[in-house]
N, C-alpha and C positions, 0 to 999 in steps of 0.2 A: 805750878801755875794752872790755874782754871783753863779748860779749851773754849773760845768763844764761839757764842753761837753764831752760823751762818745766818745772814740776813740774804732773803730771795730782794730782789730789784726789778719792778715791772716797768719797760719803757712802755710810755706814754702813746708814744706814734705807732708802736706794736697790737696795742690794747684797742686800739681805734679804728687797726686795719680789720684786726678780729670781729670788731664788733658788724662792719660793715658787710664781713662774709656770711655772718648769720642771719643781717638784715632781710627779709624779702623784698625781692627788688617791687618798684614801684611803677605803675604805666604813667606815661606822659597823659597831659590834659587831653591831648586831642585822639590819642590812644583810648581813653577812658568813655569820652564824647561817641566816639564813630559806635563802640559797641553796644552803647546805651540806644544810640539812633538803628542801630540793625535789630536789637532784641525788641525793641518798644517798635519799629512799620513789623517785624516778622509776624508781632503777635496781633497789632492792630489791624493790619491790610485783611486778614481773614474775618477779624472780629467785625468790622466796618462792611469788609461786602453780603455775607452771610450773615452774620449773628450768630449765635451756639444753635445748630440744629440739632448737635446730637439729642437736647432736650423732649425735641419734635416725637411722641410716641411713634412707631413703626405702624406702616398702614397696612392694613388687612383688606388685601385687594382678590375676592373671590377669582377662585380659577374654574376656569369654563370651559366646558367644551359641549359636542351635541348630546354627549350622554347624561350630563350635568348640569344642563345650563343654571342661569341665577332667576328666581321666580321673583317674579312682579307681579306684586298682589294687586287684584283687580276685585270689582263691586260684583261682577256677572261676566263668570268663564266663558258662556257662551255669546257675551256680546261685548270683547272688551274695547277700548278706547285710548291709543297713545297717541300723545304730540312729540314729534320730531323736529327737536333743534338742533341744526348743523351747522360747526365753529361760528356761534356768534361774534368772534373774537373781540372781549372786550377790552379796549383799550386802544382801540382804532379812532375815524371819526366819530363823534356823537352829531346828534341831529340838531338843529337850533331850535326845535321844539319837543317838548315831553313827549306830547300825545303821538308824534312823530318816530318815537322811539320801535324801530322794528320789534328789540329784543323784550322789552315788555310788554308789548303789544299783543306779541306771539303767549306771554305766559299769560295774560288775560283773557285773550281766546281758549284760554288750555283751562283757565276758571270756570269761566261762561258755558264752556261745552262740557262741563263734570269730567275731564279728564279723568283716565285714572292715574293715571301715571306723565311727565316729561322726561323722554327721554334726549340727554344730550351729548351730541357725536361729535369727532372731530375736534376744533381748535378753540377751547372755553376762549381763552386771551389771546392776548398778541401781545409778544414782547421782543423788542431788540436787543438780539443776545451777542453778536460778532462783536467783536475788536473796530474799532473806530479806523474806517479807509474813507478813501475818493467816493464809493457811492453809499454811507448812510445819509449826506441831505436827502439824497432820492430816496430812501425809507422812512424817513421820517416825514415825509409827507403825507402819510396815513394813520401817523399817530394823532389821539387827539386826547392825552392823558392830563387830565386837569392836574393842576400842581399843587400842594395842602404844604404850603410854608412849616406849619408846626412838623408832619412827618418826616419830610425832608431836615429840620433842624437839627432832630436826632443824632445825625451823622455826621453832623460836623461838632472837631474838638472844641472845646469850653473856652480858651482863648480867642481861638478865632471868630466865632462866633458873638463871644463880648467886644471884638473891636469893628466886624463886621454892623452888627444892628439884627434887628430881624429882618429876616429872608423875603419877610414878604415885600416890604418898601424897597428890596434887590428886584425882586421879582419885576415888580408895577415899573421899577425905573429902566427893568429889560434887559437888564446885568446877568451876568452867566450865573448859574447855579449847576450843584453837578449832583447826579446820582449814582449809587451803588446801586447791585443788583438788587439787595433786601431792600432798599427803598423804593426802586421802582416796582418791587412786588407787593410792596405795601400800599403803595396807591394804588397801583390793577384791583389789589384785592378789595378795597376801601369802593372801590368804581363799582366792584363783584356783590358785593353786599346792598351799594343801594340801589342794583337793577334789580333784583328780585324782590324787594320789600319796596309798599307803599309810601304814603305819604304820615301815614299814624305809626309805621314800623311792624305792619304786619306784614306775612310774607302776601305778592300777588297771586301766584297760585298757591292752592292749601294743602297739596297731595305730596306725593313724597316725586323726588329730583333727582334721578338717577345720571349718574356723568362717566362717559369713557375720556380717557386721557386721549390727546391727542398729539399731532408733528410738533406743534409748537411746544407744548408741555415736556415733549422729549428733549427738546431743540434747548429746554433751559436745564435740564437734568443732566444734560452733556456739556454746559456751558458752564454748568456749576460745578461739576466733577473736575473739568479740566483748571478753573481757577483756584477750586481749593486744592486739588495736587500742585497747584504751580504757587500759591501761597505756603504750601507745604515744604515743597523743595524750598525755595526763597526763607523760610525757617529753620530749617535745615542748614542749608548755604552759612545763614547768619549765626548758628552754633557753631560751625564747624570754623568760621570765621574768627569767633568770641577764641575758641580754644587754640587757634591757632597765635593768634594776640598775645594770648598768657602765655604761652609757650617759646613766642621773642621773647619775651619780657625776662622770664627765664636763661634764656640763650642769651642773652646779652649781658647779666649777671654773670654765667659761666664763662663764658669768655674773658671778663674785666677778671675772674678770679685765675684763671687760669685751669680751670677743671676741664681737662681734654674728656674726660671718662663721660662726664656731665653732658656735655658740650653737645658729646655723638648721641648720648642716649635722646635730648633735644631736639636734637636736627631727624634722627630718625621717625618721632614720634608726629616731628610737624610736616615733616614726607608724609606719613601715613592720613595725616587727617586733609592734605593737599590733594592727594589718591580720592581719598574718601568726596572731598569736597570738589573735586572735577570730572571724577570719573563713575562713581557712583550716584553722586546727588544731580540726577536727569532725572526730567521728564517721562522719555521712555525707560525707563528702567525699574520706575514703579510697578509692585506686584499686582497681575489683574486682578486680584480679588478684594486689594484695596481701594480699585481704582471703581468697582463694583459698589463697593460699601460707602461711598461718594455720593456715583451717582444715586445712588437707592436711598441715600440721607433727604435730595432734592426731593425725590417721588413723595418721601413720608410728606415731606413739611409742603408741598403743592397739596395734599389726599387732606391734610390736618385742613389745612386755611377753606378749600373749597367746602369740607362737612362742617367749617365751622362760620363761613361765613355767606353760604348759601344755605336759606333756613329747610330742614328736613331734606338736607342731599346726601349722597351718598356714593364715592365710586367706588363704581362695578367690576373696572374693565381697562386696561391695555393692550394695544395690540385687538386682536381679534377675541372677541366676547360671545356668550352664547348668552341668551335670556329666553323664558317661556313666560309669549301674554297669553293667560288664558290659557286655550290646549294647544300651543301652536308654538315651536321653536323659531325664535329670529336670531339670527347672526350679526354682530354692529361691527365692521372691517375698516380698515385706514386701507389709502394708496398706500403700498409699501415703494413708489416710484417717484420721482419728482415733476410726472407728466399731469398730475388732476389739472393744470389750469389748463390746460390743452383738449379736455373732454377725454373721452373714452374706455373711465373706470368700470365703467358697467360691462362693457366689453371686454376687460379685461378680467373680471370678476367672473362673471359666467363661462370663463375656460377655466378657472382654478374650479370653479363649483361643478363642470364639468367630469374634473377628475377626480374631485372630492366623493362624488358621487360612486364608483368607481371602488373607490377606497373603503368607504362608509355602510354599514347598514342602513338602508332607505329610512328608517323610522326615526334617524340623527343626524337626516337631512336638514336644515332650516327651511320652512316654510316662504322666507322673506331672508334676503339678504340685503342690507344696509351700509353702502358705503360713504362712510362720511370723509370731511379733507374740503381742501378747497375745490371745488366742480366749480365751472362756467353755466350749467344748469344741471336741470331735473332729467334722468331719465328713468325708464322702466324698461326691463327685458324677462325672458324667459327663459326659463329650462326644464324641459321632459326628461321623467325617470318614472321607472317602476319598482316598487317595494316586493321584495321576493316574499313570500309566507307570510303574506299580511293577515293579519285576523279576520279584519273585515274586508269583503270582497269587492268591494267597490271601491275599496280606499289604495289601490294595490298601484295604480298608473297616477300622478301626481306630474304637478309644474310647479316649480317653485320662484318667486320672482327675485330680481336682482336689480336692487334702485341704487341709483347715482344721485344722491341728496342735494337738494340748494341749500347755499350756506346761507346763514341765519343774516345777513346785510343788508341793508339799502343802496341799492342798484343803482337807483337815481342819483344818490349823493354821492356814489363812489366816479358816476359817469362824468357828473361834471366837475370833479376834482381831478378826473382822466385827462380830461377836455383842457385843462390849463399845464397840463405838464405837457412836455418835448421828447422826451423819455419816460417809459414806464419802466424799474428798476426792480418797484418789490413785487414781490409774488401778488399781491395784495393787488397794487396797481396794474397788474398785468390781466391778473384775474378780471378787474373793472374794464379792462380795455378790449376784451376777448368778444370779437360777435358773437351776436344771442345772445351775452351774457345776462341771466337772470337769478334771480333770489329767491328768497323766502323762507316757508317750512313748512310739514307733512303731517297730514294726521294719517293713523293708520287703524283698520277697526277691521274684525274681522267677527263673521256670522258663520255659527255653528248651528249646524252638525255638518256642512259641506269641507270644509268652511268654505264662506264668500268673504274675499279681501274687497274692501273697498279704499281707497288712497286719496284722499283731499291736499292738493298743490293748493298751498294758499302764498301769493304770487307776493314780492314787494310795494305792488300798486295797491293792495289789500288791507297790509299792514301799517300803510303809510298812508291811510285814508285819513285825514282827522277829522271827517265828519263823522267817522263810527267811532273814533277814539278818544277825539275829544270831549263827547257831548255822550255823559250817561244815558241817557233818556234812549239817543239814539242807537246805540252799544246795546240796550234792556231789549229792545223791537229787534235788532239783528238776532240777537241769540235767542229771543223768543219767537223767530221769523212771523213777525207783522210788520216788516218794511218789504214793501213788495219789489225792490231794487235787489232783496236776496231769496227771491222766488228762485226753484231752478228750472231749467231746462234740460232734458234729458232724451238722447238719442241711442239705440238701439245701430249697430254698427259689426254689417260682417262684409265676406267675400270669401273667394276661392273655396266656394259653394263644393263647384264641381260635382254638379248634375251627372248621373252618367258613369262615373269616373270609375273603373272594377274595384278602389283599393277606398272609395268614402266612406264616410267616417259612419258606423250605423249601432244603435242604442236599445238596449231589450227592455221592451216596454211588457212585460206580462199582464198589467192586469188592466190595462187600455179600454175602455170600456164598450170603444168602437170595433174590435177585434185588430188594431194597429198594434199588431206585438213588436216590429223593428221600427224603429224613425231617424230621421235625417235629424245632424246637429238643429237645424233651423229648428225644424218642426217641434221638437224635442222644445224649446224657446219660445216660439209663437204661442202654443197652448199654453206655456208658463205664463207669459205674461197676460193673457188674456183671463186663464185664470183665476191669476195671485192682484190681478185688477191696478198691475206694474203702471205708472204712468209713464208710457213711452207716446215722447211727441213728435219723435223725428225720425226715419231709416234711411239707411244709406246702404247699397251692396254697390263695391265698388269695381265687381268683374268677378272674371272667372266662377260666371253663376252655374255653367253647364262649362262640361269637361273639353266638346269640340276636338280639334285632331289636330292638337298643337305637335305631336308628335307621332308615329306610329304606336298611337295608344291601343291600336288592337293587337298588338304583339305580346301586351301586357295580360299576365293567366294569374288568375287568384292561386296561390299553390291549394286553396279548399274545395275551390270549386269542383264539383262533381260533374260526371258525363252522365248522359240519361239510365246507363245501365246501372250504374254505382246509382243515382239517385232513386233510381224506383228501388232499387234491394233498399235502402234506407228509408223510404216510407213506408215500404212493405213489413219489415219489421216493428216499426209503428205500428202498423195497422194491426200486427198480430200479436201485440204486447199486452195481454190479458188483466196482468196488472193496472192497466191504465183507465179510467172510465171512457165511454163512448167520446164523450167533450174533451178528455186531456188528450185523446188520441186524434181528435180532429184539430185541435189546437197546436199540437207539434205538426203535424202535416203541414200546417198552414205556416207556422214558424220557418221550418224546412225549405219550404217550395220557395217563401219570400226570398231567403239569405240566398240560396243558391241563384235564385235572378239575380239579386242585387251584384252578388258574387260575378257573375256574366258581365253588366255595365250592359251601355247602351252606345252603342259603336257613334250611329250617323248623327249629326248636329240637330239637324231638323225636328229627326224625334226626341233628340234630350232636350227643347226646347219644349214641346207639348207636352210631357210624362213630367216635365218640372212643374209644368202648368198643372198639372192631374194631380200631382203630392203636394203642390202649395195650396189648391181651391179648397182641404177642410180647415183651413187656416187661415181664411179671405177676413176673417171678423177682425184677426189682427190688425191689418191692412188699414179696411174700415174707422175701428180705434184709433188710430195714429190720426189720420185725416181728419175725426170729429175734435181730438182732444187736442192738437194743433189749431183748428179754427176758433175752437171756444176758448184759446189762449189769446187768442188775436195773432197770429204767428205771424210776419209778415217777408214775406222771400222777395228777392230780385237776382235777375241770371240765370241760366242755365239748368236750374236744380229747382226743388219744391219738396214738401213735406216728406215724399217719396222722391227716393233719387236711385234711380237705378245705371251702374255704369257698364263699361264695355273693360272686358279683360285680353291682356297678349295672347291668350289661348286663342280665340275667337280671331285675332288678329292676325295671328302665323297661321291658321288653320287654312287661307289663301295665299300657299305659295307659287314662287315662279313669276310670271309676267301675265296674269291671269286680272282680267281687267272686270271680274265679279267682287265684289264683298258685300256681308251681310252682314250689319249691326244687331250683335250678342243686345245690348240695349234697349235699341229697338223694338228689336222682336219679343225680347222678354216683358219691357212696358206692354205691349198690345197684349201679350198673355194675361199678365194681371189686371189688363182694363176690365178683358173677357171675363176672369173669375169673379170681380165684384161684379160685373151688371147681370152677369147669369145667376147669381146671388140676391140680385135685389136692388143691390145699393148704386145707386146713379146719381148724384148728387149735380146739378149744374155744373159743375166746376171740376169732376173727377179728371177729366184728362189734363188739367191745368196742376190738377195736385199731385199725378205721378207723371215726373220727369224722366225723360230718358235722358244720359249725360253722356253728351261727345261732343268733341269739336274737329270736324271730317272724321277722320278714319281713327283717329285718337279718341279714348275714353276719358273726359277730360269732366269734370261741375267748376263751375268758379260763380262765387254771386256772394248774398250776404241773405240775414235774418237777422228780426228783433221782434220784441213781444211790444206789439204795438197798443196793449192796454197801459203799458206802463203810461203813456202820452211824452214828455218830452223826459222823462228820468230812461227811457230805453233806451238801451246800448246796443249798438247796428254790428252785429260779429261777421266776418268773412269766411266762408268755407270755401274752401279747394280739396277738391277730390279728385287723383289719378290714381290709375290699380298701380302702375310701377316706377317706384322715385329713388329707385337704384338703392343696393343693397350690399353682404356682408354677410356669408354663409356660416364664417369664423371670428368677427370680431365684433365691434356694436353696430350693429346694421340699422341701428336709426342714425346710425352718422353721416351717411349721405343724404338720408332725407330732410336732416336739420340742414345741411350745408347749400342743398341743390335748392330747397325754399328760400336760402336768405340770396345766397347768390344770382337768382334768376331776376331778382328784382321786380318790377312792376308796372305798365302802362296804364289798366284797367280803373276806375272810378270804386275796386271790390277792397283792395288791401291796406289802401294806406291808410295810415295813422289809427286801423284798427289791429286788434288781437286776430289773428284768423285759427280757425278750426282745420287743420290741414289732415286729411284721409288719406291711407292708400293699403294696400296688402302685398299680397303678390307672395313675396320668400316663404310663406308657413310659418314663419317664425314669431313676426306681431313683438308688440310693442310699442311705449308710448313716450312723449318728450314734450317738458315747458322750458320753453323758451324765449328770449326777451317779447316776439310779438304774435308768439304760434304757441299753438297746442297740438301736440301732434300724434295723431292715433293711426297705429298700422293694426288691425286685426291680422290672426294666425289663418292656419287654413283648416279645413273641415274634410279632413285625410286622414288614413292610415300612413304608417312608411308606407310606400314600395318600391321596386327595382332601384328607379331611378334616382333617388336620394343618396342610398345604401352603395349603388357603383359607387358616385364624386364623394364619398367617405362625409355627405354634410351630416348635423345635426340635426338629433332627430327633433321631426315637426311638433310644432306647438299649435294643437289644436284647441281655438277656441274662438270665441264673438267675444264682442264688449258692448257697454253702457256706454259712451260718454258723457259727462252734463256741464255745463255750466252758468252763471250767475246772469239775468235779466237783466240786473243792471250793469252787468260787465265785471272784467277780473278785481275791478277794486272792491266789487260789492259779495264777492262770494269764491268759492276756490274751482279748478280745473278739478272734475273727477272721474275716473276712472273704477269698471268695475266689471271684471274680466271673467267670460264661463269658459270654465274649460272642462275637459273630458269626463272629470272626479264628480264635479259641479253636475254635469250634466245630468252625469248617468242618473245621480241620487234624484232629480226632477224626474228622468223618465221612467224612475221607478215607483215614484209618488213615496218618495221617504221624505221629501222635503218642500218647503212651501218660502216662498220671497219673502222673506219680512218688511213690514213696511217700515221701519226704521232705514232700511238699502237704500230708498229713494224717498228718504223726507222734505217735505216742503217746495212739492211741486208747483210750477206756475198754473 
């Protein structure tokens, strides 16, 4: 019998279990949903606030220092020309009028005056970057960013936006709309492009746009870093989320199968990615050099938009910048502190440049230091240094200046937008609400071979004129000065003379024609301008014209001076110096004998009052000039003061002490001198004693009164001067900060100050320096000294010797700018050495 074959038998519900073990398990609907919703915000939230920036090419942002700085090509090294705009911030209020507009106002004056160059510091935009709390209403009150429905549409998705409508009919109806950061940078920038070009889409100025990044531009590169790491992680998070998902889905299979082996390997793996996903995927736990490659993605794509949407710009600079206009290194610096709306950067600048100094070879010095940021105004200060093995030997003692820039604003709009808030919150607003605060922006130019800086503060009343900026016509006349409203006026501005004094300031004149081989700062000055045919129509000495016996100044010994034995053996080798001709040998004798008097001083008050009168009489024409070229302006003074103003110093003042019921006005006595020298001169004019003033009020050296150029007829602007020698000071930090504070806080009875600009003087510290401010200008000259002793004891800094120019506009600050133009020691010497001559470009367009 045949063996039959075995037939296999497959159960049904066997076959079915099989098949389900091999199945992949599947996720639930809502399973499937949630990870579609994490992968689809992980990757849009980035896409939507940023955009792809890695596209953005890497910006090539020169590095600088003093050795290296970036050249700004100019038309004539020796006479260059830059305008100074500091954080315009745009994206702030705008003006309700064009012509109105500060920020293009400023680059058409930068057209008009052939700029060579705009440079701009500090804060291009303003953008609010923080996280939404209690006080952004209070910041957004300074925003005034127009809104462009189509830009903003961009960002929102495609359905939404088809059941919304267009944005703009949201807008008008005053429905919330919302922004990403890349949109609101796309409108800034969009605002950025049509402040610099016109109306046909040329650029307003023509020249090339130079821009340092500023707090704000930081402020978004930090705001950006930390959202795309936190879009990052949140990316992350939702991977680590997706894998954790598939991994129940998994684990729930094994379980239903019964695969214990499966089950662990599961449960392990989804430990791991829970590890990964709680305890790794932080914030802080990002690598800094990712978090680097972030922030430096923002830098590119801010450096891209500004070169490409400011025509011919170009940034230079973060952080601290070095550039050379012409022959002359400037530095362009940010507050590194959150104090600029409080004043004081300039003062804090000038201790870093201090010790920079110190650190640095002299010749990688900055001539100019520029701090830009938010300031409450303008100021100007000083610093003395000398260059070790300098080539040229005149060039070896130097001061370099240190400006606290106005920001590029409208003062007035910001004021009365101050005016309606209860709280000031943003910086912005605090900044408007700051006394004094003032505006505007600087031109800087600077005259070689000394070089001579000169500084034009051109105020917010200036730029906000719209009779010069509305009306071409009248804009053509300003910049071609044929509107006699931007005539200037210029004043010639020293003190702390210190006649007398053993340690004054004295200048080698060799080839002097009159045999004056040494001269006094003044002197040194008087012949210059008399000269170089300088239109000076104003003086002021504000004290300390002779040295007097403020202290046991006779205790004071030149360490040079010579005693009569040591000085006859020293002429007497002169005399016996074969080499020399008969004239070179009388000519050092002569040099010799002068410096060793000088070297002596002159002990008693009395006579450094007459022997001031003896060294100022070959320099009486000066005097004269001032007096004719003031009346044939029409000049017109009231108060205390006059063409000539001579005041009285604390020297002169502490020189009676004790309970001594004599004193003598330094003032005084020094007017009747100079009366003396011009009428023993010739000149007597009806009217001389009326034109030089002595300034006191009792026993205080005091001018208060006003002037105006009374040709103009009713277009003259009636300005206020106040002159006192001492308005309290600041031997280590901004020593013009008392005299801005102690001017506004003293307030005013007198018919001199109000509701005008005033011209405010004073000296006193050595130190000097200058300040605009909401309703003053304010000029301290330095002193006309060597160090000595008494400096060097109290460890102060050392003196800033030198005078100034001041001048300003006929018809007042809207019609022309505050300016400043300062001689100092370098300056001088090269005059009294006859290497150099005033250009009359220094003082153009006198009244």
């Amino acid at each position: 019998m045949e063996k039959s074959k075995s037939i296999k038998t497959v159960n049904p519900r066997a076959k079915k279990e099989t098949a389900k073990k091999q199945e992949k398990p599947k996720m639930s609907l809502s399973q499937h949903e949630a990870i579609l919703r994490d992968e689809s915000i992980a990757a849009k939230r980035f896409e939507m606030l940023f955009g792809d920036l890695k596209k953005i090419p890497s910006a090539r942002i020169p590095k600088t220092d003093g050795a290296s700085p970036f050249e700004i090509q100019v038309k004539d090294v020796n006479a260059p020309v830059v305008h100074i705009i500091n954080s315009p911030l745009i994206g702030t209020l705008e003006p309700a009028d064009e012509s109105l507009d500060i920020l293009r106002n400023a680059l058409r004056l930068a057209e008009g005056q052939k700029s060579d160059a705009v440079l701009i510091t500090g804060n291009l935009i303003y953008c609010l970057v923080e996280k939404y709390g209690k006080q952004r209403p209070y910041r957004t009150q300074v925003v005034g960013l127009p809104m462009d429905p189509k830009i903003i549409e961009s960002s929102y998705p495609k359905a939404v936006l088809e059941k919304m409508g267009p944005l703009a009919t949201r807008i008008k109806d005053g429905k919330v709309v919302f922004l990403t950061l890349k949109i609101y940078l796309d409108l800034i920038f969009k605002l950025v492009r049509e402040k610099f070009i016109d109306k046909s889409g040329q650029p307003i100025f023509k020249g090339k746009v130079y821009v340092t990044l500023g707090e704000i531009e930081e402020s978004i590169a930090m705001h950006y870093a930390n959202e795309a790491l936190r879009a990052e992680v949140f990316r992350e998070k939702a991977f680590a989320h997706k894998q954790i998902s598939l991994l129940r889905v998994e684990l729930s299979g094994a379980r239903k199968d019964g695969d214990k082996q499966a089950e662990e390997k599961l449960l392990e793996a989804i430990n791991d990615w829970q590890i990964y996903s709680r305890v790794l995927v932080l914030m802080g736990n990002i690598a800094p050099g990712h978090i680097n490659e972030r922030r430096q993605e923002m830098i590119n794509y801010l450096v891209y938009r500004i070169e490409s949407d400011i025509p011919n710009a170009k940034v230079i600079g973060t952080g601290d910048t070095y550039v050379r206009i012409g022959k002359q290194i400037v530095s362009i610096v940010s507050d590194k502190t959150t104090e600029s709306i409080r004043g004081g950067l300039a003062g804090r600048l000038r201790k870093k440049i201090y010790n920079y100094i110190k650190a640095h070879p002299g010749e990688k010095i900055p001539a100019v230091v520029l701090g830009g940021g938010l300031n409450p105004w303008g100021v100007g200060l000083y610093a003395s240094y000398r260059v070790r093995r300098c080539k040229e030997p005149l060039d070896d003692v130097r001061m370099a200046e240190i400006i606290q820039l106005l920001p590029c604003i409208d003062s007035h709009l910001y004021r009365e937008v101050v005016r309606r808030m209860l709280k000031a919150k943003d910086r912005v607003a605090r900044l408007a609400s700051t006394t004094n605060f003032q505006s505007g922006i600087q031109t800087l130019r600077f005259f070689e071979p000394a070089p001579i800086p000169r500084f034009d503060w051109y105020t917010s009343e200036f730029l906000t004129n719209r009779e010069i900026f509305a009306d071409e016509k009248t804009f053509e006349n300003f910049i071609n000065n044929n509107d006699p409203r931007a005539k200037m006026i210029y004043s010639y501005k020293e003190g702390c003379t210190h006649y007398g004094a053993v340690f004054v300031a004295r200048y080698d004149s060799p080839d002097d024609k009159n045999g004056r081989y040494i001269k006094y700062h003044n002197q040194v000055l008087f012949e210059t301008f008399v000269r170089d045919n300088v239109p000076i129509h104003l003086y002021q000495n504000d004290g300390d014209i002779q040295h007097w016996l403020n202290y046991q100044a006779y205790k004071e010994v030149d360490n040079h001076l010579k005693d009569p034995e040591d000085l006859l053996a020293e002429l007497t080798k002169i005399e016996n110096n074969k080499k020399l001709s008969a004239q070179e040998r009388a000519k050092a004798i002569k040099i010799q004998s002068l410096l060793n008097s000088i070297r002596t001083g002159v002990i008693q008050p009395e006579e450094q009052i007459e022997v001031w009168g003896k060294a100022t009489a070959p320099y009486g024409v000066f005097f004269k000039n001032v007096i004719e070229r003031a009346r044939m302006a029409g000049v017109k003074m009231t108060g205390n003061l006059n063409y000539i103003a001579i005041g009285q110093g604390n020297h002169n003042e502490h020189s009676f002490k004790g309970n001594t019921d004599i004193r003598f006005s330094e003032a005084k006595l020094t007017r009747k001198e100079l009366l003396f020298i011009l009428m023993r001169a010739g000149y007597n004019p009806p009217d001389l004693e009326e034109r030089i003033a002595a300034c006191q009020m009792s026993g205080v050296g005091m001018a208060n009164g006003t002037f105006l150029v009374s040709s103009l007829g009713q277009k003259a602007y009636e300005y206020c001067i106040f002159m006192k020698h001492k308005h309290g000071s600041s031997k280590t930090e901004d020593n013009m900060r008392m005299m801005i504070t102690n001017f506004s806080h003293r307030g005013t009875t007198d018919d001199y100050e109000e509701g005008r600009l005033t011209i405010n003087l004073g000296g006193d510290d050595h130190l000097g320096g200058h300040a605009v401010t909401r309703s003053a200008f304010h000029v301290k000259t330095g002193g006309q000294m060597f160090n000595g002793p008494f400096g060097l004891k109290f460890d102060f800094p050392k003196q800033n010797l030198f005078s100034a120019v001041w001048g300003v506009a006929a018809g007042g600050p809207a019609w022309g700018p505050c300016v400043i133009v300062r001689f100092d020691f370098r300056i001088t010497r090269k005059l009294a050495t006859y290497q150099i001559t005033i250009p009359p470009k220094l003082f153009p367009n006198p009244v």
